[in-house]
DSSP file (Angstrom, degrees, kcal/mol; ACC not computed):
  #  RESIDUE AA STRUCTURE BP1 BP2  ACC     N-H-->O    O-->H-N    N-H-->O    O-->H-N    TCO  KAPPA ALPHA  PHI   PSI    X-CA   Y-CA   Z-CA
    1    1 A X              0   0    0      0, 0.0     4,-0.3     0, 0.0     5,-0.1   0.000 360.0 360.0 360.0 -17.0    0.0    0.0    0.0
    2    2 A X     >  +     0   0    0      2,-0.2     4,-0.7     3,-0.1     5,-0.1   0.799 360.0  46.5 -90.2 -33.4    2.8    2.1    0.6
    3    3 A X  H >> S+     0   0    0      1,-0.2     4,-2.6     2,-0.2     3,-2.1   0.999 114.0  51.9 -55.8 -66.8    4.3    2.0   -2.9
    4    4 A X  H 3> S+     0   0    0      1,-0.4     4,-0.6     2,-0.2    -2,-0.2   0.572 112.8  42.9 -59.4 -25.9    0.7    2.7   -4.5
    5    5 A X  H 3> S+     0   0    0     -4,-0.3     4,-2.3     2,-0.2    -1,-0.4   0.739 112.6  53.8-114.8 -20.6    0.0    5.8   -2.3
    6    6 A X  H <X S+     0   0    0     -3,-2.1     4,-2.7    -4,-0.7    -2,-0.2   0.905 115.0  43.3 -87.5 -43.2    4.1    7.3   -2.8
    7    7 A X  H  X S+     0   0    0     -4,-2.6     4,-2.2     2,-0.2    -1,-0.2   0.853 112.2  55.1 -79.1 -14.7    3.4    7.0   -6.8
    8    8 A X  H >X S+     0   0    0     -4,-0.6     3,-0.9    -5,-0.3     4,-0.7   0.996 114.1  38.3 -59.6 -79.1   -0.1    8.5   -6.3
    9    9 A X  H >X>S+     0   0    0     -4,-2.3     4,-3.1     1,-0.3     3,-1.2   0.864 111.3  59.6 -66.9 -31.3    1.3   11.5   -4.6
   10   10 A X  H 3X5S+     0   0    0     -4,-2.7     4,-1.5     1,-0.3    -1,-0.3   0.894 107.5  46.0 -73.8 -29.3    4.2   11.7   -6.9
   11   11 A X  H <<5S+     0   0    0     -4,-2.2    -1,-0.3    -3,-0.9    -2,-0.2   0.561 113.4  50.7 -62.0 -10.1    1.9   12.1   -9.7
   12   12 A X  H XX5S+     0   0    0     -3,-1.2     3,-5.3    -4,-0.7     4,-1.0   0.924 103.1  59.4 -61.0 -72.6    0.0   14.6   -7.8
   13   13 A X  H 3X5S+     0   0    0     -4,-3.1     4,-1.6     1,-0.3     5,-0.3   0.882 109.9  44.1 -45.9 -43.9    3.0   16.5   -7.0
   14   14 A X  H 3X<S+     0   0    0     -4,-1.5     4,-0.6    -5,-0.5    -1,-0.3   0.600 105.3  55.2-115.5  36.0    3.7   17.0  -10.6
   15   15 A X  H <> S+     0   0    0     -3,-5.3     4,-2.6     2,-0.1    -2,-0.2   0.763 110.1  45.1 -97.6  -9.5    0.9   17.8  -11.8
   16   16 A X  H  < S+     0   0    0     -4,-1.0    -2,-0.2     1,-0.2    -3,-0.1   0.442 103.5  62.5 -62.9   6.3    0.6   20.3   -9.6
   17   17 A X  H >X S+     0   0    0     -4,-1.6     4,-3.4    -5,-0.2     3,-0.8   0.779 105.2  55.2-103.2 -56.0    4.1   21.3  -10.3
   18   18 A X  H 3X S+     0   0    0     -4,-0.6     4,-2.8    -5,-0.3     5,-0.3   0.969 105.7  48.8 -10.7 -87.8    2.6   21.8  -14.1
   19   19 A X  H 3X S+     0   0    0     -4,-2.6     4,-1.4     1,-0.2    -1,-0.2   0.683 109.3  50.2 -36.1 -33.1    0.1   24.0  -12.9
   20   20 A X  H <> S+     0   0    0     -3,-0.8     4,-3.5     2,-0.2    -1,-0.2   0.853 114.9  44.6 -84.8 -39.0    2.7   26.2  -10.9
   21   21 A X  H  X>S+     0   0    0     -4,-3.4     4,-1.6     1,-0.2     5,-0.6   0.963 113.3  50.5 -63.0 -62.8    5.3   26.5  -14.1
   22   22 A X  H  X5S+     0   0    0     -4,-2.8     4,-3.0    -5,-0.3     5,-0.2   0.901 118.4  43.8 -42.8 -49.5    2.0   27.3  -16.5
   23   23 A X  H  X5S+     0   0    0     -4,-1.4     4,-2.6    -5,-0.3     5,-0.3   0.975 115.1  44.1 -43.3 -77.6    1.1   30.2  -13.6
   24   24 A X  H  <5S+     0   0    0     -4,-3.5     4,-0.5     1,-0.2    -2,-0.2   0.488 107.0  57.8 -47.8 -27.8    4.3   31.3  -13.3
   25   25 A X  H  X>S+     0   0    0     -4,-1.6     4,-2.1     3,-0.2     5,-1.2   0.853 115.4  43.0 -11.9 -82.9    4.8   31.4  -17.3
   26   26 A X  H  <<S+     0   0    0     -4,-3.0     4,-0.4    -5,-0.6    -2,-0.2   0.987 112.4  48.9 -45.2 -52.7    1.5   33.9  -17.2
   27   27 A X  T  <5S+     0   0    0     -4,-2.6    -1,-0.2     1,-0.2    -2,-0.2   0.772 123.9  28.6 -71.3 -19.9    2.4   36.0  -14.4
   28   28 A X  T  45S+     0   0    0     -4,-0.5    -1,-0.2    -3,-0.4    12,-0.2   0.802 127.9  20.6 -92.1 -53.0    5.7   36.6  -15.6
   29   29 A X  T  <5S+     0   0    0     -4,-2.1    -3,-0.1    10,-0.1    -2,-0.1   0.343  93.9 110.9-116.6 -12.3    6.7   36.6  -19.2
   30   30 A X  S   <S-     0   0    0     -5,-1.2     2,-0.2    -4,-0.4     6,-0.0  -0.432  85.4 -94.9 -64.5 158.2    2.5   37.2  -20.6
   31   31 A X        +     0   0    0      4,-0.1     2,-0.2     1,-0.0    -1,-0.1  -0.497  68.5 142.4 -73.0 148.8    2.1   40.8  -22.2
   32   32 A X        -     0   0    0     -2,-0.2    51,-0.1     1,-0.1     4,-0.1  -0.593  61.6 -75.4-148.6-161.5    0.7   43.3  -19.3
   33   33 A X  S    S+     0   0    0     49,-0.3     2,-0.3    -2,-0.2    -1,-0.1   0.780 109.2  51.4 -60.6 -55.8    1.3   46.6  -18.4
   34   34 A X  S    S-     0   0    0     48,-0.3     5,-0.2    49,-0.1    -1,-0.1  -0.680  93.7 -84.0 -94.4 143.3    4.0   46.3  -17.1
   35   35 A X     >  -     0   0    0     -2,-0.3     4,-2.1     1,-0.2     5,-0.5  -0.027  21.4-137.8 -64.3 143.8    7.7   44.6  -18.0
   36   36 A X  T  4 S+     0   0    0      1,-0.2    -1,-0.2     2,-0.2     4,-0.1   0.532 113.6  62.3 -50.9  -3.9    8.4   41.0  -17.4
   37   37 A X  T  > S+     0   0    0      2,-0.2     4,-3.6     3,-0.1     3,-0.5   0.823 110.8  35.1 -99.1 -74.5   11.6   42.5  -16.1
   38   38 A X  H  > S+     0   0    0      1,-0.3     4,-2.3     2,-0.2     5,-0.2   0.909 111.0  64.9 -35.0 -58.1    9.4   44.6  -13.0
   39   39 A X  H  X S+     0   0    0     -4,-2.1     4,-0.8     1,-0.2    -1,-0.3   0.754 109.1  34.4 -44.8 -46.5    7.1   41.8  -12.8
   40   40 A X  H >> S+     0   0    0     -3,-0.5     4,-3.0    -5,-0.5     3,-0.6   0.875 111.6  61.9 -96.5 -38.0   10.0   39.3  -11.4
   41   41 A X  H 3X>S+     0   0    0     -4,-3.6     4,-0.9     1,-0.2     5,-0.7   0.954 104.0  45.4 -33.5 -49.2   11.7   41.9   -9.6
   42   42 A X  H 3<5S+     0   0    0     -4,-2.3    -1,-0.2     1,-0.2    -2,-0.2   0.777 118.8  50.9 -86.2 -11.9    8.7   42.5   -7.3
   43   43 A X  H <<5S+     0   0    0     -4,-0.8    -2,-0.2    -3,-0.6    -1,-0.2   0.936 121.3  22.2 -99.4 -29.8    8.6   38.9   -7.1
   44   44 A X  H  <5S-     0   0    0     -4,-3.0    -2,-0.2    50,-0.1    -1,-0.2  -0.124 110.4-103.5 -99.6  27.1   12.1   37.7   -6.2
   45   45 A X  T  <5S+     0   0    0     -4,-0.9    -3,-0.2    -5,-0.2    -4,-0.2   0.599  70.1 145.7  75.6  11.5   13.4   41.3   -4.5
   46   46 A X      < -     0   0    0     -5,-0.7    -1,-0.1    -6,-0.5    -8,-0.0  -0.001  58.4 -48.7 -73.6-164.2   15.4   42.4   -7.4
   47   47 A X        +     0   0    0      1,-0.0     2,-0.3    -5,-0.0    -1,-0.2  -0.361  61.9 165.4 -82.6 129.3   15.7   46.7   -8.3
   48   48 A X        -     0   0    0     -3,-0.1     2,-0.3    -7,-0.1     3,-0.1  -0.961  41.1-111.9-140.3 170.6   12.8   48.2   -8.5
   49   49 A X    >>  -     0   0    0     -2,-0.3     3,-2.0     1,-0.1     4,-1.1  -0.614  55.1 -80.6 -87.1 141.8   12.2   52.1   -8.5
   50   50 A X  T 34 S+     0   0    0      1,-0.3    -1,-0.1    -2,-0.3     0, 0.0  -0.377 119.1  40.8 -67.9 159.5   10.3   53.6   -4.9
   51   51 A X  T >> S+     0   0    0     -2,-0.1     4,-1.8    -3,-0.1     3,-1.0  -0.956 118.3  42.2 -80.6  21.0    7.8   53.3   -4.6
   52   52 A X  H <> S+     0   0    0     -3,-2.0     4,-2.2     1,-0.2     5,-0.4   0.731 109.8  57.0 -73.7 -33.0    7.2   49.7   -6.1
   53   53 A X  H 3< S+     0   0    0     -4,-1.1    -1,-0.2     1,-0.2    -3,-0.2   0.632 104.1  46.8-105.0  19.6    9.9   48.3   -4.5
   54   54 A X  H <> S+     0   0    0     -3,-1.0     4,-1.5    -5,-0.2    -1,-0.2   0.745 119.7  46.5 -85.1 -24.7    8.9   49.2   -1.0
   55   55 A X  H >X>S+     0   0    0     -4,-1.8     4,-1.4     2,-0.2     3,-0.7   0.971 117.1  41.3 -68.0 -43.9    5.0   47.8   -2.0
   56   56 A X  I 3X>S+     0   0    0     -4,-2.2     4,-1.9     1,-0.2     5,-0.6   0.850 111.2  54.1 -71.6 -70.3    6.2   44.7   -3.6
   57   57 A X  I 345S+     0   0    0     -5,-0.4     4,-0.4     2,-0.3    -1,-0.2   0.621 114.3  46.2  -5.9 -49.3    8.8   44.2   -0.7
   58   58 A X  I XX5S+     0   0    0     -4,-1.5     4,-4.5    -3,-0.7     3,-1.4   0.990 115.8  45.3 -49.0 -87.8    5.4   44.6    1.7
   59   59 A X  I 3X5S+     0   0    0     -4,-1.4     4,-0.7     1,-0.3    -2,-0.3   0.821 110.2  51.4 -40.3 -52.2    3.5   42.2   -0.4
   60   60 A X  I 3<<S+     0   0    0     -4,-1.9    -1,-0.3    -5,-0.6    -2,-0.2   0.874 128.7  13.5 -75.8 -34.8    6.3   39.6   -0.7
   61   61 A X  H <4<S+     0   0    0     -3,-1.4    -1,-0.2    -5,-0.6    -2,-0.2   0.437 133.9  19.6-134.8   3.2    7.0   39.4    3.4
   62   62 A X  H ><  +     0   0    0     -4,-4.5     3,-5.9    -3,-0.2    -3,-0.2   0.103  68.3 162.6-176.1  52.9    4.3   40.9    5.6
   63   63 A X  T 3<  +     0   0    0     -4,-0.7     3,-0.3     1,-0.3    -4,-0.1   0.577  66.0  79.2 -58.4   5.1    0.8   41.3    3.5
   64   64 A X  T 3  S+     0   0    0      1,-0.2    -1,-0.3    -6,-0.2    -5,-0.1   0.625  87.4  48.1 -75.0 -13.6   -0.9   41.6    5.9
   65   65 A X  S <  S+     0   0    0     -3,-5.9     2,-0.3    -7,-0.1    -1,-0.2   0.463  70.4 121.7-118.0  19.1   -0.1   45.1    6.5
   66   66 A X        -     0   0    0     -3,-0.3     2,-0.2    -4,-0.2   -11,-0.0  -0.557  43.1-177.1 -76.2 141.9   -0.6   46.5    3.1
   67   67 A X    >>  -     0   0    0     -2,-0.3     4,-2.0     1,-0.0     3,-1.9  -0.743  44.0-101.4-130.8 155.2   -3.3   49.3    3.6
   68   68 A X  H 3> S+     0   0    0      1,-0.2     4,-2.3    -2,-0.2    -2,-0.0   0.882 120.6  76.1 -45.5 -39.7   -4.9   51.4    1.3
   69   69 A X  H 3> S+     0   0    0      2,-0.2     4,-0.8     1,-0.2    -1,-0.2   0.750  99.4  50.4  -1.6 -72.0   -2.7   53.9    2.4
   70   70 A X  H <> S+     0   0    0     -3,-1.9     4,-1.8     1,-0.3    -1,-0.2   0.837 111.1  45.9 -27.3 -57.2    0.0   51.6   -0.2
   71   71 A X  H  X S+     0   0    0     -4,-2.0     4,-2.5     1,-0.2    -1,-0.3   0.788 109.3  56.0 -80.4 -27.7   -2.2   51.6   -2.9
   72   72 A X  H  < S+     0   0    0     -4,-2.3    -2,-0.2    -5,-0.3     3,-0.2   0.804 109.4  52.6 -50.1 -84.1   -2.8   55.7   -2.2
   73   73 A X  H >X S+     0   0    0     -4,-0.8     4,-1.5     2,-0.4     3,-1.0   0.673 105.5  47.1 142.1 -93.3    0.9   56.0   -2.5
   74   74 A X  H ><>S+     0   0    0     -4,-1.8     3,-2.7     1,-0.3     5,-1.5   0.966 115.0  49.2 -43.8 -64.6    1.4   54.2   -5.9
   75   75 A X  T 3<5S+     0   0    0     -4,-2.5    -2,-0.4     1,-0.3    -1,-0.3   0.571 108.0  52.8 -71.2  -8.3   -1.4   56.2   -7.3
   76   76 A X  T <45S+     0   0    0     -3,-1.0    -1,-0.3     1,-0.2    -2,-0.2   0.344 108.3  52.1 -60.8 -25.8    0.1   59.4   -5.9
   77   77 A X  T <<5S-     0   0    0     -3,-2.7    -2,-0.2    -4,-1.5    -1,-0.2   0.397 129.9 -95.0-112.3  -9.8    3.2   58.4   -7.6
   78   78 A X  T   5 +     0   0    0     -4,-0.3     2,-0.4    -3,-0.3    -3,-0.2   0.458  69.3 161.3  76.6  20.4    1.4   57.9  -11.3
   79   79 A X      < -     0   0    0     -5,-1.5    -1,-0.2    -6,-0.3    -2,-0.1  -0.623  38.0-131.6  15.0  66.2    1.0   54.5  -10.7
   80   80 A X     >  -     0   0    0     -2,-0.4     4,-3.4     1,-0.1     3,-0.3  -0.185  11.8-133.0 -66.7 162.6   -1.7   52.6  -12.9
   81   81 A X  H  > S+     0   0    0      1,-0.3     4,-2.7     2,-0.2     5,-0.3   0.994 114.8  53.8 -70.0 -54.2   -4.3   50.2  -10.9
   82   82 A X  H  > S+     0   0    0      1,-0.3     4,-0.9     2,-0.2   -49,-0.3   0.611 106.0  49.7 -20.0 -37.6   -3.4   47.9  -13.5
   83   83 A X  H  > S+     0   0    0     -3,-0.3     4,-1.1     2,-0.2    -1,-0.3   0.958 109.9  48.7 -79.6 -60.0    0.0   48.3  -12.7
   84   84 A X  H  X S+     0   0    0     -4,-3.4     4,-3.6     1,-0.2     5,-0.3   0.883 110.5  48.2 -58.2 -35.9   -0.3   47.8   -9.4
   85   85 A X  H  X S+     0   0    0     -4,-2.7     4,-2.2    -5,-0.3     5,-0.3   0.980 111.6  51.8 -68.9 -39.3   -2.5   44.5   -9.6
   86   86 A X  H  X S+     0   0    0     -4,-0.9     4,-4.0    -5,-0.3     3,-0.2   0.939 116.3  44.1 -47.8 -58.6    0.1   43.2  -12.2
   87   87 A X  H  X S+     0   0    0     -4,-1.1     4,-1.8     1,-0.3    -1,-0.2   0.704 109.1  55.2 -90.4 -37.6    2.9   44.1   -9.4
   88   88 A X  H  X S+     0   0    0     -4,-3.6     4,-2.0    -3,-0.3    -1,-0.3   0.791 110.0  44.7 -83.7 -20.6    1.0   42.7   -6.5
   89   89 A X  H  X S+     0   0    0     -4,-2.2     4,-2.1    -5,-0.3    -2,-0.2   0.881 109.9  52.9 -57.2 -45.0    0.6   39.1   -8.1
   90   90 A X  H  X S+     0   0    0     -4,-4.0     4,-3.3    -5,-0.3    -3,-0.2   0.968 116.6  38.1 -62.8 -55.0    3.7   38.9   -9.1
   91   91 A X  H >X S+     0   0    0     -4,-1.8     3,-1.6     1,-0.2     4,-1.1   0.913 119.5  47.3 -39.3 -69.4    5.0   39.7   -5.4
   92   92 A X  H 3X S+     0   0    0     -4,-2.0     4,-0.9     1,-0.2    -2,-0.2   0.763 115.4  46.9 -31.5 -50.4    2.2   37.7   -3.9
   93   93 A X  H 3< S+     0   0    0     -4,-2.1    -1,-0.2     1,-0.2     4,-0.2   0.651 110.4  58.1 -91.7 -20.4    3.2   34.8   -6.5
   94   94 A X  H X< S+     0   0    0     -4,-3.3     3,-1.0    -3,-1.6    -1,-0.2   0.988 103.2  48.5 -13.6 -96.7    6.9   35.4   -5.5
   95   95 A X  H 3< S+     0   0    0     -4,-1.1     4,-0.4     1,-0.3    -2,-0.2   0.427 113.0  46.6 -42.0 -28.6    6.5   34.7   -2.1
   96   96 A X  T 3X S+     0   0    0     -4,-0.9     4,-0.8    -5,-0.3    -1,-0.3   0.379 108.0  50.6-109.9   3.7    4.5   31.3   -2.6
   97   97 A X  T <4 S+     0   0    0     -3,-1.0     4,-0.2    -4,-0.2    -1,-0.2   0.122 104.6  59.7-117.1  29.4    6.5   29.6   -5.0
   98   98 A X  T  > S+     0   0    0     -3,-0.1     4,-1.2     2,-0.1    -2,-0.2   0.359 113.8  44.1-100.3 -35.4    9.7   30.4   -2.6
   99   99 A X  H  > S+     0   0    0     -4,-0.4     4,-1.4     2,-0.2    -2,-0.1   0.739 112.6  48.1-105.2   6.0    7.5   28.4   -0.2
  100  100 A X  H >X S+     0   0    0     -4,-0.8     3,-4.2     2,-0.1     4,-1.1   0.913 111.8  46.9 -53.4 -98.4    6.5   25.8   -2.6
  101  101 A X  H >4 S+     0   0    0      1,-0.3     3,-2.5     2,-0.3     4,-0.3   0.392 112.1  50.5 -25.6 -85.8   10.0   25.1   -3.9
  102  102 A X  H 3X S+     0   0    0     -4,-1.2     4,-5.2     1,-0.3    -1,-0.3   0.741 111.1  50.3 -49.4 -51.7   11.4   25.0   -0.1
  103  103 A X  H <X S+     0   0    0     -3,-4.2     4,-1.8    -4,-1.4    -1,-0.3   0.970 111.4  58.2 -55.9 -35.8    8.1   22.2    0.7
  104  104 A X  H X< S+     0   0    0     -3,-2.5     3,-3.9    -4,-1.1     5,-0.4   0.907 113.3  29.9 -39.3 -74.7    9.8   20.5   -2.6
  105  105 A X  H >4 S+     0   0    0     -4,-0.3     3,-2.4     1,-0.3    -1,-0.2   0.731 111.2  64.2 -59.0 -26.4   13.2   20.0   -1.2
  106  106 A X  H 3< S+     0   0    0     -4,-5.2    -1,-0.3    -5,-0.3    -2,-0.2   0.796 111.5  32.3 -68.9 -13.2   12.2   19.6    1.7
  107  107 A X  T << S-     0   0    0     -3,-3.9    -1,-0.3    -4,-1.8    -2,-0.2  -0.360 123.8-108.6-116.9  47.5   10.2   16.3    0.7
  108  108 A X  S <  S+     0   0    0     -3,-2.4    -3,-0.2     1,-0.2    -4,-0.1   0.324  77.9 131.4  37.1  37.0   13.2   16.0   -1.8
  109  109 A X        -     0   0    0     -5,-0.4     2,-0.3    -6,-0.2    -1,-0.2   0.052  66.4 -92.9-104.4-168.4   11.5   16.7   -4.6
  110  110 A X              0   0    0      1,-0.2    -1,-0.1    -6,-0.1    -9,-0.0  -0.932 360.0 360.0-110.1 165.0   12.9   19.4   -7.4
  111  111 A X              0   0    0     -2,-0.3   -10,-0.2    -7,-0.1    -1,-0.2   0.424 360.0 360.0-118.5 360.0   11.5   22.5   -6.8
């Protein structure tokens, strides 16, 4: 039973490992508003220009406290909303495929 249930999950695990490249594929490299360049920046901490890279920086490690205030801020700054949703998925999607990949290895999988 133990074989049967380890290749079960390991066929789970990739397809959901599919699903996460095919995301990450959209969120990243798709035509937006904004460049695929910004877009991975705000998601793996690389340069961005203030004030994006204090929001994505927020978004990526402690969303909990972004307030409208944020969003105020960006749009103060010429901002588009568009821009900013593009830039707050990509953080958000940052931040959870850093803790996928980590659940990979840690169940020694590739992440």
């Amino acid at each position: 039973m133990g074989l049967r249930w380890r290749s079960s999950a390991r066929g789970a695990v990739e397809r959901r490992a599919a699903l996460l490249a095919e995301l990450r594929r959209v969120v990243f490299e798709a035509p937006a508003r904004t460049e695929p360049a910004i877009r991975t920046a705000a998601a793996t901490g690389g340069t961005l220009a203030e004030p994006l890279r204090s929001y994505a920086t927020k978004v990526r490690d402690e969303s909990y406290r972004v307030t409208d205030a944020d969003v105020a801020e960006l749009k103060a700054a010429g901002v588009s909303e568009d821009e900013i949703f593009e830039v707050t998925v990509a953080a958000a999607l940052g931040a959870a495929c850093r803790r996928v990949d980590a659940g990979l290895r840690a169940l020694g999988e590739e992440a």
